[in-house]
Biotite code that builds the C-alpha atoms (Angstrom):
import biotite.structure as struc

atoms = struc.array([
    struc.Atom([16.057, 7.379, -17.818], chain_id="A", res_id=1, res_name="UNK", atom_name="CA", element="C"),
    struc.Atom([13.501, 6.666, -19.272], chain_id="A", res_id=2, res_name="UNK", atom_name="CA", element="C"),
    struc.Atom([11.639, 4.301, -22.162], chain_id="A", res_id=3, res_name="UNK", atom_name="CA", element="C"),
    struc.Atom([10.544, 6.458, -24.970], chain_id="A", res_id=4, res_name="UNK", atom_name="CA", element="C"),
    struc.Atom([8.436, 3.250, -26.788], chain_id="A", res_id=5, res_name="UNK", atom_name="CA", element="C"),
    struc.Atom([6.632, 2.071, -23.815], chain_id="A", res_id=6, res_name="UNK", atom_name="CA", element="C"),
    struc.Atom([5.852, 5.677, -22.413], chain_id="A", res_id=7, res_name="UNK", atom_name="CA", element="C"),
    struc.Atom([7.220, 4.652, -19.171], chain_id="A", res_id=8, res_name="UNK", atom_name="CA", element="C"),
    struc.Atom([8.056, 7.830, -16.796], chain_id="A", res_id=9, res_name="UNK", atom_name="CA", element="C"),
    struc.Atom([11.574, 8.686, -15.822], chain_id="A", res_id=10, res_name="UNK", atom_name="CA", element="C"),
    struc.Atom([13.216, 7.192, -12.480], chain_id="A", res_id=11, res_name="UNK", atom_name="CA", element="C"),
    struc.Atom([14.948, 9.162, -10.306], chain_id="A", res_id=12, res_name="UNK", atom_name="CA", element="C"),
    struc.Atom([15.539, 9.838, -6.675], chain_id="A", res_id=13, res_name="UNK", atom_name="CA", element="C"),
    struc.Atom([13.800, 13.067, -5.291], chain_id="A", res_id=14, res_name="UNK", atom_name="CA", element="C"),
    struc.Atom([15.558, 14.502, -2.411], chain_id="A", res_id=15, res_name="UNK", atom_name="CA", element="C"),
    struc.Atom([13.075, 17.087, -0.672], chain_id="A", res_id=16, res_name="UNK", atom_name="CA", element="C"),
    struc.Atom([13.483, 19.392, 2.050], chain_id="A", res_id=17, res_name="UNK", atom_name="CA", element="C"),
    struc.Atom([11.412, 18.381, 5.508], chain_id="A", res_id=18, res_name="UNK", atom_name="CA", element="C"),
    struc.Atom([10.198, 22.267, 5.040], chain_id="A", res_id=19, res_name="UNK", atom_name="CA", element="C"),
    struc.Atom([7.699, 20.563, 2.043], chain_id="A", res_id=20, res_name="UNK", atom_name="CA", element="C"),
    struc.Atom([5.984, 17.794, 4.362], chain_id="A", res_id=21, res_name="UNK", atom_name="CA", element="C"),
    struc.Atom([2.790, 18.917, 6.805], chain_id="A", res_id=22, res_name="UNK", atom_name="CA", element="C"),
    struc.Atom([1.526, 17.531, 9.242], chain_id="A", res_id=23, res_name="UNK", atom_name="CA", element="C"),
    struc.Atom([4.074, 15.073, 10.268], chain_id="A", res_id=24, res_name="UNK", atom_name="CA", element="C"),
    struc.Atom([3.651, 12.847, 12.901], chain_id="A", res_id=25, res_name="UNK", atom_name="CA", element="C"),
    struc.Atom([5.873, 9.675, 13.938], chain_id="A", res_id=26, res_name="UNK", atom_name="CA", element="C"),
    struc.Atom([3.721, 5.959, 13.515], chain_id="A", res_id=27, res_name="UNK", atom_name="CA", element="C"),
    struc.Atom([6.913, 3.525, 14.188], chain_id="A", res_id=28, res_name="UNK", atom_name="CA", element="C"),
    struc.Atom([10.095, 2.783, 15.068], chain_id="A", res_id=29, res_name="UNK", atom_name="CA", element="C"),
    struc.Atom([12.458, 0.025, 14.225], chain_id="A", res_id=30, res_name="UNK", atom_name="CA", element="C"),
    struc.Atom([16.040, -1.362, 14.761], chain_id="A", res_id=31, res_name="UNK", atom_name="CA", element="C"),
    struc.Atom([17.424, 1.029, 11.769], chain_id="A", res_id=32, res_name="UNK", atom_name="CA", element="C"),
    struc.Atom([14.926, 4.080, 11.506], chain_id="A", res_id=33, res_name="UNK", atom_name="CA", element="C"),
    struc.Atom([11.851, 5.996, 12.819], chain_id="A", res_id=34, res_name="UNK", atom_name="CA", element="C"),
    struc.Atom([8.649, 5.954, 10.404], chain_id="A", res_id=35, res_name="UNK", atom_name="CA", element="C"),
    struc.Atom([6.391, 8.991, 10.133], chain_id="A", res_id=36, res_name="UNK", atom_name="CA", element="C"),
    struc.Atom([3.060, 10.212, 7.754], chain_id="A", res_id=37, res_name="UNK", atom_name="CA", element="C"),
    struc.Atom([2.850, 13.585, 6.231], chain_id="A", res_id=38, res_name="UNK", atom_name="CA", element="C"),
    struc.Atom([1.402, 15.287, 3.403], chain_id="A", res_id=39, res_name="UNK", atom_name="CA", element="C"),
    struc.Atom([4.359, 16.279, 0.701], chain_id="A", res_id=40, res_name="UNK", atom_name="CA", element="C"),
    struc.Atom([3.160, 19.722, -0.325], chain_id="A", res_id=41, res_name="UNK", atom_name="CA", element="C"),
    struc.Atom([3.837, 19.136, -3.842], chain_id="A", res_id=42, res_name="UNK", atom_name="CA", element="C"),
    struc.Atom([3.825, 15.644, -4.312], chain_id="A", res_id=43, res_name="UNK", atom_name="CA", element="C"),
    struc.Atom([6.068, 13.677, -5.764], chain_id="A", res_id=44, res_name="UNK", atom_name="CA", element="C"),
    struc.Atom([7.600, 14.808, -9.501], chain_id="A", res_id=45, res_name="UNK", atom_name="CA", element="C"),
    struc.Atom([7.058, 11.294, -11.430], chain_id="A", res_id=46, res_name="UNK", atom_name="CA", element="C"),
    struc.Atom([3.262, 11.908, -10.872], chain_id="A", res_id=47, res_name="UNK", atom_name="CA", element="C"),
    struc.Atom([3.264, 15.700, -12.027], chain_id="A", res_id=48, res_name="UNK", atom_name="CA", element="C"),
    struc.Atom([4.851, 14.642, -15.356], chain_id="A", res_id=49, res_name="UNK", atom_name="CA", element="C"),
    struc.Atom([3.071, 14.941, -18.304], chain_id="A", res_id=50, res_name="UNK", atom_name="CA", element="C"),
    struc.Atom([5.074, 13.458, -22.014], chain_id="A", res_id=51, res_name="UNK", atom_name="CA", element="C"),
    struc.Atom([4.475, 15.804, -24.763], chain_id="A", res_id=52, res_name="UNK", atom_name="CA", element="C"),
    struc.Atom([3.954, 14.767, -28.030], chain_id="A", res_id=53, res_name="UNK", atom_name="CA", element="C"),
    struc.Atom([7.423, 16.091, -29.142], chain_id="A", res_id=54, res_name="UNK", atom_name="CA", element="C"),
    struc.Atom([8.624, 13.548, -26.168], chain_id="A", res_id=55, res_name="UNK", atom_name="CA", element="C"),
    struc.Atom([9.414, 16.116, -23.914], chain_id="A", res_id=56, res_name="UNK", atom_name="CA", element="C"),
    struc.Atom([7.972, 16.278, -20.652], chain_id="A", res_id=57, res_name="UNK", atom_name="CA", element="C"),
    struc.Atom([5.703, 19.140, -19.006], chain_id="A", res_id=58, res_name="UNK", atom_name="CA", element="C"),
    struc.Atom([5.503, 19.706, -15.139], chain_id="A", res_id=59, res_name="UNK", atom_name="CA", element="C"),
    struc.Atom([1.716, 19.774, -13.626], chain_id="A", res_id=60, res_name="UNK", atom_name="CA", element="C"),
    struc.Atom([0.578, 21.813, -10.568], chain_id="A", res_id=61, res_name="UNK", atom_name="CA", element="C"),
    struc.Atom([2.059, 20.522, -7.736], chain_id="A", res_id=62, res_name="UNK", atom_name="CA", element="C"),
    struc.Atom([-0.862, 17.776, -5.751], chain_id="A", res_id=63, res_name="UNK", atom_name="CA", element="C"),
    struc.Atom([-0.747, 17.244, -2.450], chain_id="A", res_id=64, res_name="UNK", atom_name="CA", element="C"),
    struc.Atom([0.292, 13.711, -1.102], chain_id="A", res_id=65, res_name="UNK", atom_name="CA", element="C"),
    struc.Atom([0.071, 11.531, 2.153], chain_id="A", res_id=66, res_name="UNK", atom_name="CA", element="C"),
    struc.Atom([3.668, 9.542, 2.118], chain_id="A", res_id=67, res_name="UNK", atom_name="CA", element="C"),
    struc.Atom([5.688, 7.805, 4.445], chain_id="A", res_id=68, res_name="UNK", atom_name="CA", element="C"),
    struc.Atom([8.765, 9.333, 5.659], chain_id="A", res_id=69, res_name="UNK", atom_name="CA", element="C"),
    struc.Atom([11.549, 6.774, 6.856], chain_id="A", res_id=70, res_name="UNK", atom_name="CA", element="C"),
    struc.Atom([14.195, 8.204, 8.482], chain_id="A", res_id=71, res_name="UNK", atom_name="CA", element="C"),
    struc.Atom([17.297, 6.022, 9.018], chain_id="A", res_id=72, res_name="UNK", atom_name="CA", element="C"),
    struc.Atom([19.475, 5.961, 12.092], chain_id="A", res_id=73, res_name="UNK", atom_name="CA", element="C"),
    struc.Atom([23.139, 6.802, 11.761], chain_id="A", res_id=74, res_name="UNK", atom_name="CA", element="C"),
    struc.Atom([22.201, 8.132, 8.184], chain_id="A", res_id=75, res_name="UNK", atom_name="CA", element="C"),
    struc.Atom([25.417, 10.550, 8.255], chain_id="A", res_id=76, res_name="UNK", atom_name="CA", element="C"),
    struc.Atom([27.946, 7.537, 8.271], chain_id="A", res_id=77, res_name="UNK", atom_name="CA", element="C"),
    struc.Atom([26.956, 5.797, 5.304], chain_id="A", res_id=78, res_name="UNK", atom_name="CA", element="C"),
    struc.Atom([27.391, 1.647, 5.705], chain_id="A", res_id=79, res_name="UNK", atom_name="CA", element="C"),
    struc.Atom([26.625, -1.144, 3.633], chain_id="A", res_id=80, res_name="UNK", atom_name="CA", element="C"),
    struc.Atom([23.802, -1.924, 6.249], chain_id="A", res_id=81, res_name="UNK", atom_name="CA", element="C"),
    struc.Atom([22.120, 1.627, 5.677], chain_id="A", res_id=82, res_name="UNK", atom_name="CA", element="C"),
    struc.Atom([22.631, 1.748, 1.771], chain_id="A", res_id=83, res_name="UNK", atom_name="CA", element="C"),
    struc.Atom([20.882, -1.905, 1.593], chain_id="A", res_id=84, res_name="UNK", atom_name="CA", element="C"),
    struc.Atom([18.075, -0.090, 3.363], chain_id="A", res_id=85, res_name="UNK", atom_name="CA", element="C"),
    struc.Atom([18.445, 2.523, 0.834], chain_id="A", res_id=86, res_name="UNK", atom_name="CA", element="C"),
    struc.Atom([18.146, 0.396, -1.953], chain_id="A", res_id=87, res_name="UNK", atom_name="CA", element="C"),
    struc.Atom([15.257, -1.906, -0.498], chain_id="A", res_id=88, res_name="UNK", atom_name="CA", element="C"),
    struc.Atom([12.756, 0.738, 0.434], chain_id="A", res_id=89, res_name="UNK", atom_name="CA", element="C"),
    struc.Atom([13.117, 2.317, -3.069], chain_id="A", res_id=90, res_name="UNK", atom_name="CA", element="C"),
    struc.Atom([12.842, -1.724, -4.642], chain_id="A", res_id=91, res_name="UNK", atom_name="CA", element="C"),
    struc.Atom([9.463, -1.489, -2.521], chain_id="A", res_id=92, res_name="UNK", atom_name="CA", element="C"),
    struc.Atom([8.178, 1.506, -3.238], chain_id="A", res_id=93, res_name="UNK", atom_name="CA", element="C"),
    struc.Atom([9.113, 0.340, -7.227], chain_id="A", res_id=94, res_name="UNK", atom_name="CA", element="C"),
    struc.Atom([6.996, -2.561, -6.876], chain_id="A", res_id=95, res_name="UNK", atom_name="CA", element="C"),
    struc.Atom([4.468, -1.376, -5.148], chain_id="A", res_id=96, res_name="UNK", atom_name="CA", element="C"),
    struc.Atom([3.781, 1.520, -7.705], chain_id="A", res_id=97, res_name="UNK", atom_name="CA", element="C"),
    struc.Atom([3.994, -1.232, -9.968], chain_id="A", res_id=98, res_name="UNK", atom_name="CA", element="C"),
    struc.Atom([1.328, -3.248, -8.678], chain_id="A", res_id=99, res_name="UNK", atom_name="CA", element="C"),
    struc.Atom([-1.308, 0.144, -8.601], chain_id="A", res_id=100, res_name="UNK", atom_name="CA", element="C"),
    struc.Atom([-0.715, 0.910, -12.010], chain_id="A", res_id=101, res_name="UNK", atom_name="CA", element="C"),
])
């Protein structure tokens, strides 16, 4: 999705396999998940985007990136508990992407 007028990037979810982080190491731990830093390889596809002037969109070199990894507890059986936590880190990570740009 995306909003062609405003020249807003697409949202989506980007599942990536651990094998793309380096240099991983754990900084917390809380009552639903473990938090880590790494470097994503490639970085994340919303900032390797670049909109065309025929509106299509081209993919850039990948650019490494220091994230935080979450990773939730109990992840495998899906609750309402775990897919509020879902839904609240990405509303964070939303708004604080927001607030930068």
């Amino acid at each position: 999705m995306y909003n062609a007028r405003n020249k807003t990037y697409p949202k989506f979810l980007e599942w990536v396999p651990f094998d793309k982080f380096i240099v991983v190491e754990e900084i917390g731990e809380g009552g639903f998940a473990k938090v880590y830093t790494a470097t994503w390889m490639d970085g994340p596809l919303r900032e390797r985007l670049e909109k065309q002037d025929d509106g299509s969109w081209k993919k850039l070199d990948p650019r490494p990136t220091k994230v935080a990894l979450k990773r939730l507890n109990e992840s495998q059986n899906m609750s309402a508990e775990y897919l509020n936590e879902v839904y609240f880190t990405l509303y964070l990570y939303d708004f604080f992407f927001y607030l930068i740009n």
